[in-house]
N, C-alpha and C positions, 0 to 999 in steps of 0.2 A: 703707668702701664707701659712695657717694650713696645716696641714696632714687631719683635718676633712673635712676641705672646700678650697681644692688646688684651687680657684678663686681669679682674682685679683678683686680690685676695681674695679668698673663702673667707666667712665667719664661721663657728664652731667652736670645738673643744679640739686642745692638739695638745699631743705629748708635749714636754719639753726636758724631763728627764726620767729615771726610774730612781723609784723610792731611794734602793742603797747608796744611792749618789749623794745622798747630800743625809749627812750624818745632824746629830741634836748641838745648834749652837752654830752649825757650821753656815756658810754662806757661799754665791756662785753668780759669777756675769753669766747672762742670757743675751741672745740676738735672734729675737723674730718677729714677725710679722712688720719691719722695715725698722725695729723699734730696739732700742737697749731697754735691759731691764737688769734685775737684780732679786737672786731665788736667796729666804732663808727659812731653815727652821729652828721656831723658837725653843727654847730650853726646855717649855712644854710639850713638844714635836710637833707642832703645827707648822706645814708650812706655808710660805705667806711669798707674796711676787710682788715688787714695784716697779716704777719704773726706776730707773735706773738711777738718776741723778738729785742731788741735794741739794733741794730750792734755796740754801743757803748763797755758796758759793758755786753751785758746780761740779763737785768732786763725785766719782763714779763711786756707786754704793759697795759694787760688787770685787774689789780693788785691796785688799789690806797693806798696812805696811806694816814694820819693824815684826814681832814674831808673829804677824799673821802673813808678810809678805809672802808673794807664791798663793796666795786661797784666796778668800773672798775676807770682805770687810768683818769687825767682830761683834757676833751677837751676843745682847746682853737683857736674858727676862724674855720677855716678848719683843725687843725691840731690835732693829740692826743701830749701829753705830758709823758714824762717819768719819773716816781716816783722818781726814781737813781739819777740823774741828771739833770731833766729837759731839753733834748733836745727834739725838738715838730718835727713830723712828718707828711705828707699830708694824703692824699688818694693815690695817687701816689706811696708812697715810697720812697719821697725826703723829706730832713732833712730840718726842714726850721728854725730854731733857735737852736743856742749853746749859751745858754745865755754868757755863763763864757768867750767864747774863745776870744783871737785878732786877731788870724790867725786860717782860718778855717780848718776839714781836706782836702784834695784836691778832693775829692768826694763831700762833701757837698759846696765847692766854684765852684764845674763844673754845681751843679744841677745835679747829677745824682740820679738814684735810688737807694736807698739803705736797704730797705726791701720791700719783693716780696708783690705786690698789687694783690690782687685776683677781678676779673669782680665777679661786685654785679648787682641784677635786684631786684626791690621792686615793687612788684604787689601782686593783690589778697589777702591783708591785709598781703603779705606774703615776708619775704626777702628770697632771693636767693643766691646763691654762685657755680659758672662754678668751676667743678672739673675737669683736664686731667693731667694724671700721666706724660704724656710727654713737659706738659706747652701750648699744642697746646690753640690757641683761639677759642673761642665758634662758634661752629658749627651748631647750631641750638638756639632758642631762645625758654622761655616758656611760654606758650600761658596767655592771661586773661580769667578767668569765671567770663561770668555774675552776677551772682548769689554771687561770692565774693569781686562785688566792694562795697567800704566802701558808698559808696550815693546811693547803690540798699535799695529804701523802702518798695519793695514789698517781702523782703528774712528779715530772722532775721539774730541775729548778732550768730558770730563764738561760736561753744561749743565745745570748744579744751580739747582735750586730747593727752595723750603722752607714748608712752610707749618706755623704751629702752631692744632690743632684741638680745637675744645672739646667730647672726646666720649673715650670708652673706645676702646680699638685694636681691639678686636674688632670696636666698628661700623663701622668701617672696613672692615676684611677683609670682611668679608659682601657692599661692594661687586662682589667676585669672582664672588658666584654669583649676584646679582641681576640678569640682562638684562633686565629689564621694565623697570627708571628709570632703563636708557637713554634711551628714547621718551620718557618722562614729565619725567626730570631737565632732563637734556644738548638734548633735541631732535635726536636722533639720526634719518635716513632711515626706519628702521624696530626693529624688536626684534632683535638679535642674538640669532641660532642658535645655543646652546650645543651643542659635537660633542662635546668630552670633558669630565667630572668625573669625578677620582681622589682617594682619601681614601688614603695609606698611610706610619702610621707618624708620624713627625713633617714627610713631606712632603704638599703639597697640590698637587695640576695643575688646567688646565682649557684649555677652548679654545674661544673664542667666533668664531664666523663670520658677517662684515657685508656684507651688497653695498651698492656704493656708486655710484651716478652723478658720475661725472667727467667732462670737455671729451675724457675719452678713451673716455667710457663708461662702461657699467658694470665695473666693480671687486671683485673678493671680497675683500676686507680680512679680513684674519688675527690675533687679539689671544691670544695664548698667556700664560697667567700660571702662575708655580709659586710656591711658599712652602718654604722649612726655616724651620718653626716658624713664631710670630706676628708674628716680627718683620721678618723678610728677609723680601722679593719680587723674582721678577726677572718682567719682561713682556716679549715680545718681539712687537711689529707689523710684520709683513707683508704686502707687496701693491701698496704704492705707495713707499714710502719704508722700505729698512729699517734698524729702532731697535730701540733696548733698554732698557729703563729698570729703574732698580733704586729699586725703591717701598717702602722703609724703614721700619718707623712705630716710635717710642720712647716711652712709656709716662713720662710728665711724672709724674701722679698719676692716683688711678682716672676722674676724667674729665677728663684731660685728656693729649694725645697731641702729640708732631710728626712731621712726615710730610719727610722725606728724600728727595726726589725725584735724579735724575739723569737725563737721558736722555746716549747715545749713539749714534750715529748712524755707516752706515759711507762709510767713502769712496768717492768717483767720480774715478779717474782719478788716484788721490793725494791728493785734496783733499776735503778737509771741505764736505758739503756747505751750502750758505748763501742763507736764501730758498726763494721757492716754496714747494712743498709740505714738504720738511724743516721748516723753521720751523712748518709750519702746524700741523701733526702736533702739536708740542711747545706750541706756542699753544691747542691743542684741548681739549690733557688741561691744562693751566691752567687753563682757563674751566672744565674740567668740575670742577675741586676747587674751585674759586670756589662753584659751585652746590652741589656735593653740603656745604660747610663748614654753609652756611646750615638746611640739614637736619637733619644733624649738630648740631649747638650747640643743637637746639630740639626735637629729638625725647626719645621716653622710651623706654626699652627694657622690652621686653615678654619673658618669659620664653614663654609661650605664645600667640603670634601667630595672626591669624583668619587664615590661609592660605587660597587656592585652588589647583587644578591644575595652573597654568601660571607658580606661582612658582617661582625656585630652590629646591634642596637647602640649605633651610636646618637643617633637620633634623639633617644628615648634617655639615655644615660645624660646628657647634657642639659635635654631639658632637667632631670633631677638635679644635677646637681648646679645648673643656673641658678635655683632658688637660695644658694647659699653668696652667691655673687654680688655683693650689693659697692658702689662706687664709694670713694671717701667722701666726704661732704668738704667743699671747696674751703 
């Protein structure tokens, strides 16, 4: 943990890429949760996360050379292969070919494991990755949206953005109950009216209410946000244009996060909409991560903040999501 942000890790489920990324056979280095790793899927499209390195010698899984050079190492069946030496490994973590050997080592003729397998989930055009500093098994699962399955005709396709932020994921989330740096951040019309905060469980809700002046008037703009857990969010704006966004954040190291953005957006008439306010929507919350980054990266987290009346539940939001905060074991 920093001296700026004595927080450890979240445990949970965190994006670490989306599906189209990583094509059948293909492979890819990963960095997070303080950790190398190494994303493939097999030739049967499963995909499968290790850690990164080849209890052999060393050599990074995720790394190819001569016609794989530039990608990731080459998968072969189910298994990844290692540059070094070509010993292939499963999903699992067991060695399943030395090509070279006669006698095998006594781990790989037991079938044991031999580099640590991470639980992956692929849903919502989106892969996953369970993080617990203690190795505990997944505790909770993350939900599907409607709205991000790959056969929904009535939603358009993903318009992903990314940004990587130099601050704990927590200070992020907090974004959700602060509506006062609306005003002060963004430059927002006025302070959004918070109508719901719900704490329950490993879920979080809320629901912020903006009026807005438009060329068509005023406007009640609707900002619905939920969370399973620290890592997934989905937001849903209504009012003028509506979208969906699934606002990600993955835990790099203790300060340092990336932010998984996607927006979706539904259709008019069969067609995606393009321009105007759709765009603007999605240009909006750009600029506003633009700003809020600069905060972020320069602030210091305070365990007991000078509060007044008319800030959010931040109180209540920390204790939720303390319950994901667990130390590493020495």
């Amino acid at each position: 943990m920093s001296k700026r942000i004595p927080l450890p890790m979240p445990f949970g489920w965190f994006q670490v890429a989306y599906s189209h990324e990583l094509g059948v056979a293909e492979s890819r280095p990963l960095r997070c949760f303080d950790t190398d790793l190494v994303m493939f899927r097999t030739e049967s499209g499963e995909v499968k996360v290790l850690d990164a390195y080849c209890p052999h010698m060393g050599a990074h899984l995720g790394y190819g050379i001569r016609g794989q050079a530039g990608g990731g190492s080459e998968v072969r069946g189910d298994s990844i292969v290692c540059p070094f030496h070509g010993w292939a490994y499963n999903g699992e973590g067991q060695c399943t070919d030395v090509p070279y050997a006669n006698n095998l080592p006594p781990k790989v003729a037991r079938c044991e494991t031999v580099i640590k397998p991470w639980h992956v989930r692929e849903m919502n055009q989106c892969i996953f990755v369970w993080y617990h500093p203690q190795d505990i098994e997944p505790t909770f699962e993350p939900e599907a949206i409607p709205e991000a399955a790959a056969d929904n005709t009535e939603w358009g396709s993903l318009k992903i953005h990314e940004w990587d932020i130099a601050t704990h994921t927590q200070e992020v989330g907090e974004n959700a109950v602060d509506a006062a740096h609306f005003l002060y951040v963004h430059g927002t019309q006025n302070i959004p009216t918070p109508e719901i905060t719900e704490f329950e469980g490993i879920r979080r809700r809320s629901r912020l209410v903006s009026k807005m002046q438009t060329p068509r008037g005023e406007i009640k703009g609707i900002i619905d946000n939920a969370n399973i857990g620290p890592g997934l969010a989905v937001v849903r704006f209504s009012g003028i244009c509506d979208t969906v966004l699934m606002a990600n954040l993955t835990p790099v190291d203790t300060e340092n996060c990336k932010a998984f953005y996607a927006f979706i957006q539904k259709k008019v008439n069969g067609e995606e909409p393009v321009g105007g306010v759709a765009d603007a929507i999605v240009a909006d919350i750009r600029k506003q991560m633009e700003e809020d980054r600069i905060i972020w990266a320069h602030k210091k987290y305070f365990e007991k903040p000078m509060l007044c009346d008319n800030d959010g539940p931040f109180a209540k939001f920390r204790k939720w999501y303390g319950q994901f905060l667990v130390d590493t074991p020495a």
